[in-house]
ROSE-4610 file (N, C-alpha, C; in Angstrom, 1 decimal, always signed):
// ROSE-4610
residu = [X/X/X/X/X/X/X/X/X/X/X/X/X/X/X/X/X/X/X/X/X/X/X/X/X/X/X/X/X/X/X/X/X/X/X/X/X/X/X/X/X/X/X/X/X/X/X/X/X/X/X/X/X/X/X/X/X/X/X/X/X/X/X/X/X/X/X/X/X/X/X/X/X/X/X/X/X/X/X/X/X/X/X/X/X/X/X/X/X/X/X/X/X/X/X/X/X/X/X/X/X/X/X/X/X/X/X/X/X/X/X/X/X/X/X/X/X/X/X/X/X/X/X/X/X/X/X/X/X/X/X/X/X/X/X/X/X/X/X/X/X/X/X/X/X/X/X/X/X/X/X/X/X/X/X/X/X/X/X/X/X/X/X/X/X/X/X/X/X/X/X/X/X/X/X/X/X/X/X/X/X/X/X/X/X/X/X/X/X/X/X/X/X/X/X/X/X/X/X/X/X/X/X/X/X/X/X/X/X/X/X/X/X/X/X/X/X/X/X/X/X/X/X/X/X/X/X/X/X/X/X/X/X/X/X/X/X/X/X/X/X/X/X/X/X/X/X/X/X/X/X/X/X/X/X/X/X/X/X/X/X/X/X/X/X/X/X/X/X/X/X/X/X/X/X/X/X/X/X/X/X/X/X/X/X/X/X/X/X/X/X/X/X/X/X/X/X/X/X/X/X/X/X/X/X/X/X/X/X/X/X/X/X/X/X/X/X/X/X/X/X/X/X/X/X/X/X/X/X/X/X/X/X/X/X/X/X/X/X/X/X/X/X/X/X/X/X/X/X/X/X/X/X/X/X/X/X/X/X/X/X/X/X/X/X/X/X/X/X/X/X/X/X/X/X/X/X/X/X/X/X/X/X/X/X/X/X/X/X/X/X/X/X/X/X/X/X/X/X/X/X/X/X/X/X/X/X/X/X/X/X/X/X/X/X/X/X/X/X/X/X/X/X/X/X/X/X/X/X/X/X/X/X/X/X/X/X/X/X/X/X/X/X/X/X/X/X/X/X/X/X/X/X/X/X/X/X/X/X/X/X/X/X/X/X/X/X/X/X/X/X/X/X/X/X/X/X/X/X/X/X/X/X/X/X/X/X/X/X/X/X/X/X/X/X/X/X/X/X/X/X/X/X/X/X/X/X/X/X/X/X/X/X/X/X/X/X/X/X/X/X/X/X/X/X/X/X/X/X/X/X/X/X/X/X/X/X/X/X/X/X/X/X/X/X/X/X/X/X/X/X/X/X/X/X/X/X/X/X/X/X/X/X/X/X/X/X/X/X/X/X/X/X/X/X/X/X/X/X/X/X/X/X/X/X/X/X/X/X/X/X/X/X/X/X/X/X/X/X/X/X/X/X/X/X/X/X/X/X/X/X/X/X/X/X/X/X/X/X/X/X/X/X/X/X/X/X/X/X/X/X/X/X/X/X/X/X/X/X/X/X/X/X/X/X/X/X/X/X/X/X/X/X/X/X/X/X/X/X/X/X/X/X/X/X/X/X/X/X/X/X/X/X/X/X/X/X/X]
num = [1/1/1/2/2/2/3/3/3/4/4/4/5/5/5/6/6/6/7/7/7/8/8/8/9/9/9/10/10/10/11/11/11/12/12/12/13/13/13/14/14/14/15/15/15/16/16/16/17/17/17/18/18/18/19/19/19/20/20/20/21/21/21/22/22/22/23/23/23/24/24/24/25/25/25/26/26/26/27/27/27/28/28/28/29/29/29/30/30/30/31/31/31/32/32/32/33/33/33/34/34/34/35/35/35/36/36/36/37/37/37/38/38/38/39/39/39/40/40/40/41/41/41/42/42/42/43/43/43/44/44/44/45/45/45/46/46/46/47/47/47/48/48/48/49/49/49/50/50/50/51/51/51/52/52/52/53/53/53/54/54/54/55/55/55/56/56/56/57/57/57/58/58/58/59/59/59/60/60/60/61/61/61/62/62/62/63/63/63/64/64/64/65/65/65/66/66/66/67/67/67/68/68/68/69/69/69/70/70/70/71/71/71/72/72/72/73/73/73/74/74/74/75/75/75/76/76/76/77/77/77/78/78/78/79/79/79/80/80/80/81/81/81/82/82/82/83/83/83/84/84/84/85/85/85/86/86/86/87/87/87/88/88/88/89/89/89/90/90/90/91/91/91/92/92/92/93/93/93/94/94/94/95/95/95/96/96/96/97/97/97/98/98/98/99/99/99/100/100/100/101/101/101/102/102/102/103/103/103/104/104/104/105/105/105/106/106/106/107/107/107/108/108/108/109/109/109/110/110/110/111/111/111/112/112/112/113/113/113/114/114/114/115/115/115/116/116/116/117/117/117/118/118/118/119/119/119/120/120/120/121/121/121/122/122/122/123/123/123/124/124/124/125/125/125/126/126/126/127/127/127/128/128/128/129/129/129/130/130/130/131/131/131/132/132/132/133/133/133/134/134/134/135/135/135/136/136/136/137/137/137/138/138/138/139/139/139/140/140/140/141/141/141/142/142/142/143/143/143/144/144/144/145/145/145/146/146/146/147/147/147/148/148/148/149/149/149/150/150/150/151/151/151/152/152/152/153/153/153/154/154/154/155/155/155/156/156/156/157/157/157/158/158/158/159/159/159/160/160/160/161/161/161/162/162/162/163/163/163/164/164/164/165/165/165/166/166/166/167/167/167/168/168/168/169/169/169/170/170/170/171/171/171/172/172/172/173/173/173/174/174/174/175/175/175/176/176/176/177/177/177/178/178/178/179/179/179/180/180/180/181/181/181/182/182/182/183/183/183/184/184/184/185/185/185/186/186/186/187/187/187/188/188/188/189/189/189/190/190/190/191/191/191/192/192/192/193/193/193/194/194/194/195/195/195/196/196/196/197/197/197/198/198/198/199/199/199/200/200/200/201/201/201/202/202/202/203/203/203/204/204/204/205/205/205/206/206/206/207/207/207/208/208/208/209/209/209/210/210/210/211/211/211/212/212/212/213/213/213/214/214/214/215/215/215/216/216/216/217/217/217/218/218/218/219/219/219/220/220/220/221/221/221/222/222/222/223/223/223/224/224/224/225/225/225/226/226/226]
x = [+0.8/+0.0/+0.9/+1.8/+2.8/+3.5/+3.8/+4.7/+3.7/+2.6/+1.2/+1.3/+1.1/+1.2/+2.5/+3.7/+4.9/+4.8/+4.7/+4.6/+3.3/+2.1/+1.1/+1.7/+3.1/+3.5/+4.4/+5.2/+6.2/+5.7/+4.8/+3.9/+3.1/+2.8/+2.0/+3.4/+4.4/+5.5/+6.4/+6.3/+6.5/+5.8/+4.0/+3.1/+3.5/+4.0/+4.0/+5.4/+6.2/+7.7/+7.2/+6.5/+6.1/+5.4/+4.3/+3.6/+4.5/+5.7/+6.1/+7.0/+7.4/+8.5/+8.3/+6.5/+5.7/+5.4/+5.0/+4.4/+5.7/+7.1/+8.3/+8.4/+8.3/+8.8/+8.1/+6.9/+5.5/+6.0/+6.5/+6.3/+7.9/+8.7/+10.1/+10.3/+8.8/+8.6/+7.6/+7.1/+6.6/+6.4/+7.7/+8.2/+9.2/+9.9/+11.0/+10.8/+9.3/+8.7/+8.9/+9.2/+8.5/+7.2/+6.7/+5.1/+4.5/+4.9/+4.3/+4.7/+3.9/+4.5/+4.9/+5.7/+6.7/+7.1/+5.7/+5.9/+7.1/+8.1/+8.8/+8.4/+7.2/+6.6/+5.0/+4.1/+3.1/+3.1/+4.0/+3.7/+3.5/+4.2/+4.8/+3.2/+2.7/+0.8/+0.6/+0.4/-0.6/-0.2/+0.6/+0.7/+0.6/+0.8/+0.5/-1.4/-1.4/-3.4/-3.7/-3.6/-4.4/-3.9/-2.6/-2.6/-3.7/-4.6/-5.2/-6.9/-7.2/-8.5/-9.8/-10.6/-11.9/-11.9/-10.6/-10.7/-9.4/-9.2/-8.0/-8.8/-9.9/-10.2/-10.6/-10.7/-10.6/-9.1/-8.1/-6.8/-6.3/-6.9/-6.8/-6.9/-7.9/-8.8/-7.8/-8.0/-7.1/-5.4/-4.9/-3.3/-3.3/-4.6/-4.1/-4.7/-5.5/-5.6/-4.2/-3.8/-2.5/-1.4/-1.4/-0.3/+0.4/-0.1/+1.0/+1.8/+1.1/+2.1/+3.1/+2.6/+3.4/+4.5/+4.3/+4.9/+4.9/+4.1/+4.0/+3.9/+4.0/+4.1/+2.3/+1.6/+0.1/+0.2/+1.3/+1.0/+1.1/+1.8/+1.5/-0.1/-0.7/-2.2/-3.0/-2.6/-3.3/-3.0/-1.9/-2.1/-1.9/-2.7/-2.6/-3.9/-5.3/-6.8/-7.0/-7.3/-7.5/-7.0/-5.5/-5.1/-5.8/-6.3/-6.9/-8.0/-8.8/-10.3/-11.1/-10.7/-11.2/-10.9/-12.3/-11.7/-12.7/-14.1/-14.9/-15.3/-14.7/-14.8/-13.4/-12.4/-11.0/-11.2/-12.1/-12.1/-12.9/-13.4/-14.9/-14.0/-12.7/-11.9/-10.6/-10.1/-9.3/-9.8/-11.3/-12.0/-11.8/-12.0/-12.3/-11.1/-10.1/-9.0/-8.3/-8.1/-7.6/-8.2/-9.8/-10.3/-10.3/-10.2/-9.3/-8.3/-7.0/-6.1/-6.1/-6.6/-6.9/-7.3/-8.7/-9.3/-8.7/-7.6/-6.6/-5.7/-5.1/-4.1/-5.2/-6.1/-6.9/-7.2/-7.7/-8.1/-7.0/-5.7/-4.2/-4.4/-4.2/-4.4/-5.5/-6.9/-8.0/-8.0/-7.5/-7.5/-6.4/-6.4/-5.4/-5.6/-5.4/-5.8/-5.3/-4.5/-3.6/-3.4/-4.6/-4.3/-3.3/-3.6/-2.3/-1.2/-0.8/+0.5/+1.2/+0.2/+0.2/+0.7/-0.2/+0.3/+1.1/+2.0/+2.8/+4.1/+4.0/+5.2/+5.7/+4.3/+4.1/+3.9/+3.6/+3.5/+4.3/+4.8/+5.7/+4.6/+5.6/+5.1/+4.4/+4.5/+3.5/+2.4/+2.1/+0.7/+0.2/+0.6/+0.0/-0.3/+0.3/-0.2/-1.7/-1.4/-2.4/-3.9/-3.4/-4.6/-5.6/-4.7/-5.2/-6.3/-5.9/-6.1/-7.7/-7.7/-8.4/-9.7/-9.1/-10.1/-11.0/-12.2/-13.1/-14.5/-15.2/-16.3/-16.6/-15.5/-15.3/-14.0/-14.8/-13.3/-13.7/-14.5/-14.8/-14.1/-14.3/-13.7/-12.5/-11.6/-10.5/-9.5/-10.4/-10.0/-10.1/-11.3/-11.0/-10.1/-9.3/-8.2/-6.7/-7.0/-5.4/-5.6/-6.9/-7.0/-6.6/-6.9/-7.0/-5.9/-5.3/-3.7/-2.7/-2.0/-1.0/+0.5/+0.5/+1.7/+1.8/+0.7/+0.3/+0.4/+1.5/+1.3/-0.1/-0.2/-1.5/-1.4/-0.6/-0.3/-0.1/+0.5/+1.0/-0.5/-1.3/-2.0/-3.2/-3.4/-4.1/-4.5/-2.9/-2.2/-2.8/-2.5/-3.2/-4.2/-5.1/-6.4/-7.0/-6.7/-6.9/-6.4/-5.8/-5.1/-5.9/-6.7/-7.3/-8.6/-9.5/-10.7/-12.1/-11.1/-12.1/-13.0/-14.2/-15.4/-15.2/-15.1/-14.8/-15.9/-17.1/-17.9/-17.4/-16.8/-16.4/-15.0/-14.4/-12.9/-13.5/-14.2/-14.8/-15.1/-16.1/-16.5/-15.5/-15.1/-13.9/-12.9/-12.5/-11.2/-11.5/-13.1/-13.8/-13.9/-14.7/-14.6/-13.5/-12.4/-11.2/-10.8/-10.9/-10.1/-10.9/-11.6/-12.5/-12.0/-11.2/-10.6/-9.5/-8.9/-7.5/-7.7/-8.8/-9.0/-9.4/-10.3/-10.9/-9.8/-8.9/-7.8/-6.2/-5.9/-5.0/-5.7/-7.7/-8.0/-7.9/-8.4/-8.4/-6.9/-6.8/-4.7/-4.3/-4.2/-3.7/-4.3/-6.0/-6.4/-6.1/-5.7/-5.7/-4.4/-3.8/-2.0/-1.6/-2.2/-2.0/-2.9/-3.8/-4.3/-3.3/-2.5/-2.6/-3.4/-4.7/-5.3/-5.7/-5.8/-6.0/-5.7/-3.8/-3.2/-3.0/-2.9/-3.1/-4.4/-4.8/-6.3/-5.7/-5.3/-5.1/-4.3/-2.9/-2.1/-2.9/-3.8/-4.3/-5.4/-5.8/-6.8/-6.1/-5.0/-4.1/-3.8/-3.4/-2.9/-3.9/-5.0/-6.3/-6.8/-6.9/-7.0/-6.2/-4.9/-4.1/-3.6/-3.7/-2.8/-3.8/-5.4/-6.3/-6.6/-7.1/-6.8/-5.5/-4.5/-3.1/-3.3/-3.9/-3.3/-4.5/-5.6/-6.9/-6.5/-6.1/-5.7/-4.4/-3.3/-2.3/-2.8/-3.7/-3.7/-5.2/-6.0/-7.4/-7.4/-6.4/-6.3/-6.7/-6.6/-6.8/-5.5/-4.7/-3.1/-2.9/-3.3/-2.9/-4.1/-4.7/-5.5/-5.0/-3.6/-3.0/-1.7]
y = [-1.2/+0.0/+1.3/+1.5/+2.4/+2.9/+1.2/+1.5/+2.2/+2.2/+2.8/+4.3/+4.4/+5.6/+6.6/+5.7/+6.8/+7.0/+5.5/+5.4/+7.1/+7.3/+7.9/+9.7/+9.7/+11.2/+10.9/+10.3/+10.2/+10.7/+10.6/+10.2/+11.7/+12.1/+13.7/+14.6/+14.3/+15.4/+15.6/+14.1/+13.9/+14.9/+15.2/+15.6/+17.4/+17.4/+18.9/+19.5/+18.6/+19.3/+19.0/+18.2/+18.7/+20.0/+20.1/+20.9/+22.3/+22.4/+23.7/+23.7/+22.7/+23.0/+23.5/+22.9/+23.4/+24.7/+25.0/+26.8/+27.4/+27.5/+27.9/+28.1/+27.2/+27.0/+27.6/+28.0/+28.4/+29.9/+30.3/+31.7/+32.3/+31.9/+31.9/+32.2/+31.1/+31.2/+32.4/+32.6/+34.0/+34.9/+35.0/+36.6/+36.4/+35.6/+35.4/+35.7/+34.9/+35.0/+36.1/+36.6/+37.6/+37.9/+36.3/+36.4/+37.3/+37.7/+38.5/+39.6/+40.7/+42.5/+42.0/+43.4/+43.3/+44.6/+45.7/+46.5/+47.1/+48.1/+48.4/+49.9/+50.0/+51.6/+51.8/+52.5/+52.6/+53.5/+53.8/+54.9/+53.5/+52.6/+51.6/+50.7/+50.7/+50.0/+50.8/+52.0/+52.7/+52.8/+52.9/+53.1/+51.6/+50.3/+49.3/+49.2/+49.0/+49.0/+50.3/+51.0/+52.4/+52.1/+51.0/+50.7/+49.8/+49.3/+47.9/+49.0/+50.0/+51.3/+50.8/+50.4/+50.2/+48.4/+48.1/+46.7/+46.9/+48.2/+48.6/+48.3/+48.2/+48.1/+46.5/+45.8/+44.2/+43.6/+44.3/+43.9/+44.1/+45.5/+45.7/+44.9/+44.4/+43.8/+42.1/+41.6/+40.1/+40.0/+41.9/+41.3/+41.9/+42.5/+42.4/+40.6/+40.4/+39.1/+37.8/+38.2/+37.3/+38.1/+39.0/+39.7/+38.8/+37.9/+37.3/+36.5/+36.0/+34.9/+35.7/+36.7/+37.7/+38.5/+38.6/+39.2/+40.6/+41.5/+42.7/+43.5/+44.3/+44.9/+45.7/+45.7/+45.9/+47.4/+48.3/+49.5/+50.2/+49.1/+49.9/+49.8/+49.3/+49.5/+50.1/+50.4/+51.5/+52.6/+53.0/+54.2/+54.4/+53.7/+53.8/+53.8/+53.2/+53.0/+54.3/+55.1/+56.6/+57.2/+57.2/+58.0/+57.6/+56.0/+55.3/+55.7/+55.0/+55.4/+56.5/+57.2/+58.3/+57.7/+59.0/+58.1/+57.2/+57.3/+56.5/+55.0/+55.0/+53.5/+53.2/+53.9/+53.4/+52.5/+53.3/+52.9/+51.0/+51.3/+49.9/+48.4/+49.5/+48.1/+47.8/+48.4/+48.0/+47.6/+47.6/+47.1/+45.0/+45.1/+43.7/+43.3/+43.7/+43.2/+42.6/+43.8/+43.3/+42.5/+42.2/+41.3/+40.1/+39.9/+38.7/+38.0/+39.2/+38.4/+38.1/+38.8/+38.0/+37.1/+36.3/+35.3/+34.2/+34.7/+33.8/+33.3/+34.0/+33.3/+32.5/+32.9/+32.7/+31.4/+30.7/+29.7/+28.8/+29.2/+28.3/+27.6/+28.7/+28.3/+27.5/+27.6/+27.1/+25.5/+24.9/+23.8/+23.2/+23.0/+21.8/+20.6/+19.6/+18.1/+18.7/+19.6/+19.3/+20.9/+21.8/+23.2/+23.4/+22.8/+23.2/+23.2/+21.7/+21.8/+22.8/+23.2/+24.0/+26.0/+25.9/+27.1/+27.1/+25.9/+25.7/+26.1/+25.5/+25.9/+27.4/+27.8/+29.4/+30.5/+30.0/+31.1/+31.0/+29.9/+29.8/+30.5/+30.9/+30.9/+32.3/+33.4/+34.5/+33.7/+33.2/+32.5/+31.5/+30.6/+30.1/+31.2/+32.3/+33.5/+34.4/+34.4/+35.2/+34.7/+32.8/+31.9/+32.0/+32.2/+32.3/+33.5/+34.3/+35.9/+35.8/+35.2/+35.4/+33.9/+33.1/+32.0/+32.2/+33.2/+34.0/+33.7/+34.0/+34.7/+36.2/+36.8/+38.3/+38.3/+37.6/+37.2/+38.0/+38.7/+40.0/+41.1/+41.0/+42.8/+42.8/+41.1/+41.4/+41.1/+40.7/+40.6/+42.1/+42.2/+43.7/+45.2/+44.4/+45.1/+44.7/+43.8/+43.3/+43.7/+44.3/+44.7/+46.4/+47.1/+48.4/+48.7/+48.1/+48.5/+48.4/+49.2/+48.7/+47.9/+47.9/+46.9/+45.6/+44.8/+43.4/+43.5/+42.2/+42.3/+41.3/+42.2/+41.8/+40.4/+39.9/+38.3/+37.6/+37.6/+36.6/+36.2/+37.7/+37.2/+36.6/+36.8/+36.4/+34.5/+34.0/+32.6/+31.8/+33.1/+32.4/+32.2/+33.0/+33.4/+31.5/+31.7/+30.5/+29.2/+29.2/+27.9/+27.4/+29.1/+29.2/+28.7/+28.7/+28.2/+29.5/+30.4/+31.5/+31.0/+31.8/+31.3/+32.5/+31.5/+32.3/+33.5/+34.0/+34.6/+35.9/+35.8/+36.4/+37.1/+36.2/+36.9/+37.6/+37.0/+38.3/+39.5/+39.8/+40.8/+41.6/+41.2/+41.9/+42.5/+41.5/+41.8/+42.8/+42.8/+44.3/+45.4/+45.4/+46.6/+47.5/+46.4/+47.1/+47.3/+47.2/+47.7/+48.9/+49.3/+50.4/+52.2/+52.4/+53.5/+53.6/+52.7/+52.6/+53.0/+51.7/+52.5/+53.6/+54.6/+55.9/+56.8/+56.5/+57.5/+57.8/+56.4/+56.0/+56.4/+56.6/+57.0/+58.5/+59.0/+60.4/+61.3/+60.2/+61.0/+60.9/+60.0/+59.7/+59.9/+60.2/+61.2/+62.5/+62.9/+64.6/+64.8/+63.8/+64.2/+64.2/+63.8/+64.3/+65.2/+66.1/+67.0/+68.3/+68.0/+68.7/+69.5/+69.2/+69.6/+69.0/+69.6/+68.3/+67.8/+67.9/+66.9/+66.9/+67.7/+68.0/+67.2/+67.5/+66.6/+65.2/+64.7/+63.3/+62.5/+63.7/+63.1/+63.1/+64.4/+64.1/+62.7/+62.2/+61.1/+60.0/+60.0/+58.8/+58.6/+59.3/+59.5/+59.3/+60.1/+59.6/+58.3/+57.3/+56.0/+54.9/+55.4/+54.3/+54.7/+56.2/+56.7/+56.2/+56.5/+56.5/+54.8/+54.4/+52.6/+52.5/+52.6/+52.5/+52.8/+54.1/+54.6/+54.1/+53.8/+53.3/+51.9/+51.1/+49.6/+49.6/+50.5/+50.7/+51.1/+52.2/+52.9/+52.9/+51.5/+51.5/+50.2/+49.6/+47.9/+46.5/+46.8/+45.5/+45.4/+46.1/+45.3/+44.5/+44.7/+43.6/+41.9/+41.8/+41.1/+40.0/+41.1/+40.1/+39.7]
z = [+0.0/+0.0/+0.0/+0.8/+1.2/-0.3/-1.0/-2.5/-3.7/-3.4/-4.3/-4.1/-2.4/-2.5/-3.1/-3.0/-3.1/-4.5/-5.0/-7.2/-7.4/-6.4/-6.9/-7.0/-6.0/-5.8/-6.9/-6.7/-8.1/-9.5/-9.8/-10.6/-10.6/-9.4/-9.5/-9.6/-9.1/-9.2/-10.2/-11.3/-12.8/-13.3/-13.2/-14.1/-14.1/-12.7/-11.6/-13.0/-12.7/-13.2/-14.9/-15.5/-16.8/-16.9/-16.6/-16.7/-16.3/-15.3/-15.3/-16.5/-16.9/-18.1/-19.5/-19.3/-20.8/-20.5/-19.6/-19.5/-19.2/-19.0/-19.1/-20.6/-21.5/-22.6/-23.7/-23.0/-23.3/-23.8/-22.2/-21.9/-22.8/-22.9/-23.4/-25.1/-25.5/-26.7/-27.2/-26.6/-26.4/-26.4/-25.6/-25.2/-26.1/-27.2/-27.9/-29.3/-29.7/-31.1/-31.8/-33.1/-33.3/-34.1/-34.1/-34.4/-33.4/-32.5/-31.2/-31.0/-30.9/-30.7/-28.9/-29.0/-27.8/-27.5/-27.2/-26.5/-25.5/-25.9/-24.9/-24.1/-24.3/-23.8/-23.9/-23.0/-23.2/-24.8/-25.4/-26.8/-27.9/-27.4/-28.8/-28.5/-27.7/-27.5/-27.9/-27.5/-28.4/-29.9/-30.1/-31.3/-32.4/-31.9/-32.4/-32.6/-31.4/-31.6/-32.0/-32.7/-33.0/-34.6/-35.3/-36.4/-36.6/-36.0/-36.4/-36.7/-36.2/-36.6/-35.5/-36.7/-35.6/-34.8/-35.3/-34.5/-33.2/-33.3/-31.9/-30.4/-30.2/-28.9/-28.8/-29.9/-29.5/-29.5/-30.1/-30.0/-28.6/-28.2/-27.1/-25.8/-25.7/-24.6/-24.9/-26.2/-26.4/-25.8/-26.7/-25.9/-24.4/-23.9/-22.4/-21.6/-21.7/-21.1/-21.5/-22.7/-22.8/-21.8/-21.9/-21.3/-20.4/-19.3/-18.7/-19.3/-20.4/-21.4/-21.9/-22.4/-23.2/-22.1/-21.4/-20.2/-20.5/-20.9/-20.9/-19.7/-19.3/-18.0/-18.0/-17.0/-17.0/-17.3/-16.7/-17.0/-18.0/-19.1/-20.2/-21.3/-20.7/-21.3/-20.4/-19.1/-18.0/-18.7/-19.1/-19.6/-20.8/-21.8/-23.1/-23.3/-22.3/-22.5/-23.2/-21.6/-22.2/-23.1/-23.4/-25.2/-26.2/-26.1/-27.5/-27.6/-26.4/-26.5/-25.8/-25.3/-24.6/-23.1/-22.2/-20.8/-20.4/-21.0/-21.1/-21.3/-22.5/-23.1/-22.7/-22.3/-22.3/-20.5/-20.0/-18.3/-18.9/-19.9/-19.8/-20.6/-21.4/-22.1/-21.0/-20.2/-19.1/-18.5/-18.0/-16.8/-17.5/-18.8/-19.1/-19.4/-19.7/-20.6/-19.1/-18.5/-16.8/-15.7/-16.1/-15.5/-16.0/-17.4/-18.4/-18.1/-17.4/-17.4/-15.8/-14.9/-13.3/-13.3/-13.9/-14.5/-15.2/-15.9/-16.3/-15.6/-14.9/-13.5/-12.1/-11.8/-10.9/-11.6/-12.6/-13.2/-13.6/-13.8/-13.8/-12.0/-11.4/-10.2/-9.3/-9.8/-9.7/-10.5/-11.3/-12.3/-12.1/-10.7/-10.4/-9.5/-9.5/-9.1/-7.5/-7.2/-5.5/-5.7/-5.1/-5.0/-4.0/-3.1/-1.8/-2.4/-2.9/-3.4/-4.4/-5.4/-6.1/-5.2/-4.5/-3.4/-2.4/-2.3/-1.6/-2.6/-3.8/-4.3/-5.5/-5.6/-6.4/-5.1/-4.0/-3.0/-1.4/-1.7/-0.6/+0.8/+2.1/+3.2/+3.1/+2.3/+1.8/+1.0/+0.0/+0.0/+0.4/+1.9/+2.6/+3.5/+3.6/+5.0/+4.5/+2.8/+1.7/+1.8/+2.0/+1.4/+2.5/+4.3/+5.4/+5.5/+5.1/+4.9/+4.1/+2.9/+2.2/+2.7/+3.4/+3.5/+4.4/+5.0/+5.9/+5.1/+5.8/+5.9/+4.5/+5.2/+4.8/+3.7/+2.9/+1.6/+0.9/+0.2/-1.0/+0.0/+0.7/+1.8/+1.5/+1.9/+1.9/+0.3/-1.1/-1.8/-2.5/-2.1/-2.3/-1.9/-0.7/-0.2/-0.8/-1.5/-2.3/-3.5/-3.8/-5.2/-5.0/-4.0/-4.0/-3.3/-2.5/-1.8/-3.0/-3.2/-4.1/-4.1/-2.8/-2.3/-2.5/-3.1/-3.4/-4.8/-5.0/-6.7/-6.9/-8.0/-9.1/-9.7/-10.1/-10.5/-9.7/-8.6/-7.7/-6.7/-6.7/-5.6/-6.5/-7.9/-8.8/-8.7/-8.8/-8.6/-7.2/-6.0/-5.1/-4.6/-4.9/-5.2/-5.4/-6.8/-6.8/-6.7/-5.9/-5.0/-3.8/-3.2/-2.4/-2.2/-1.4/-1.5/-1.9/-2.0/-2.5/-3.6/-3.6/-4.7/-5.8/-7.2/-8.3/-8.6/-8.4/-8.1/-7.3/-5.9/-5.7/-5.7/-6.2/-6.9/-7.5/-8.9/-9.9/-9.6/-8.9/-8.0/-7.6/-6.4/-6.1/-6.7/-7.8/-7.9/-9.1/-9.6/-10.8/-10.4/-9.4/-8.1/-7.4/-7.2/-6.9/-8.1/-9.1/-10.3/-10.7/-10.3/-10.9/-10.8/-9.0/-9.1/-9.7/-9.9/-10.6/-11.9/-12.4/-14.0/-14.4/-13.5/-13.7/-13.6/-12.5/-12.4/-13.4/-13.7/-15.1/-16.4/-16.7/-17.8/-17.8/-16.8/-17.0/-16.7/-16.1/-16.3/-18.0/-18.5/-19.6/-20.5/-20.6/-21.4/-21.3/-20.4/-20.2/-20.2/-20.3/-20.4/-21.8/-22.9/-24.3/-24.6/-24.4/-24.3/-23.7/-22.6/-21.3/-20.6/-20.9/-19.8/-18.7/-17.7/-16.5/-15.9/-16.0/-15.8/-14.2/-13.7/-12.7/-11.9/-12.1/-11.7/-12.2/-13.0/-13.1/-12.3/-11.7/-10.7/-9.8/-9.6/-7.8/-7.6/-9.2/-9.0/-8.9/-9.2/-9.1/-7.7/-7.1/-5.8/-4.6/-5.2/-4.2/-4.6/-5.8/-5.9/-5.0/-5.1/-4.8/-3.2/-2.8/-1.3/+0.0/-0.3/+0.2/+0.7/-0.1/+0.1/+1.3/+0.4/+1.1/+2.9/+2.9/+4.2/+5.1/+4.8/+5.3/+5.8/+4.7/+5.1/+6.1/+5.9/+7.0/+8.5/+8.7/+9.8/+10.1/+9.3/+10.1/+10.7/+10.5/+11.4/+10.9/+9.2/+8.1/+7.9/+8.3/+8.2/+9.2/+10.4/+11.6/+11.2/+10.2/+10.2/+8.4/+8.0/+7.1/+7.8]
């Protein structure tokens, strides 16, 4: 019985170390190809999807959900929404493209035979502390505080998220909602900063998106509770 079980890990830790070797090889090939744009600046996105015309806001919304394959960095389509589309539809195609690619990591992480194991070795003793964090009662409150503090990266907690026992339902939720000041404040900065008008107003909305969360979650007592 004992030799069943060891052949049965053997055997999951074979499937573990394949599966990371293909999504390595994945991602290498990827970021390597040059079937693939490769962004080195929010001007070089915008200026790629604004060649594609009235199909730039679905190119849009597709290479941000790849993005992690692609390894693009998120802020360069935070601040490219608003140049492309205004600050309107630019807030409504970041809201989706970035809830695409959360959804995408969260569901890597979600689609696995041995989630623990899986968060044992992508989150080490920070996402067993994350998984604790988030595994409540009050898991939208506080998924919604890793969305709106900015000290939590955006992918990693993505990964753990779904390792975790959180309900996909309310990842979604949360993790839309918390994206919502961010996106208003990165649209109307970055619309109003090729204009220049505004700009001013754009930093101060940036700053009240991201400072305010910050100092609330620091100095109202959801930090002693991660």
């Amino acid at each position: 019985m004992q030799e069943e079980v060891d052949e049965s890990t053997k055997i999951h830790k074979l499937k573990a170390l394949v599966g990371i070797s293909l999504l390595l090889v994945l991602l290498w090939w990827a970021h390597t190809s040059s079937l693939f744009f490769h962004p080195h600046s929010a001007e070089d996105l915008h200026r790629w999807v604004d060649s594609f015309g009235a199909w730039g806001s679905l190119v849009y919304i597709g290479l941000y959900i790849l993005r992690p394959v692609l390894l693009i960095p998120s802020i360069f389509f935070n601040l490219s929404s608003g140049i492309l589309f205004g600050p309107w539809f630019g807030i409504l195609y970041l809201l989706i493209g970035g809830l695409g690619s959360a959804l995408s990591f969260f569901l890597f992480g979600r689609l696995s035979s041995n989630k623990k194991s899986k968060l044992q070795r992508y989150g080490g003793k920070w996402g067993k502390r994350l998984d604790s964090y988030l595994s409540t009662e009050n898991s939208f409150m506080r998924m919604l505080w890793l969305r709106m503090v900015p000290i939590f990266p955006y992918d990693p907690v993505s990964l753990v998220a779904g390792c975790s026992s959180m309900k996909p339902s309310v990842y979604t939720a949360a993790t839309l909602v918390g994206m919502l000041p961010g996106a208003i404040a990165y649209n109307f900065f970055s619309a109003n900063f090729l204009s220049g008008y505004g700009i001013w107003l754009g930093v101060a909305m940036l700053a009240a998106a991201f400072g305010i969360p910050m100092a609330w979650w620091y100095f109202g007592g959801e930090r002693k509770a991660f």
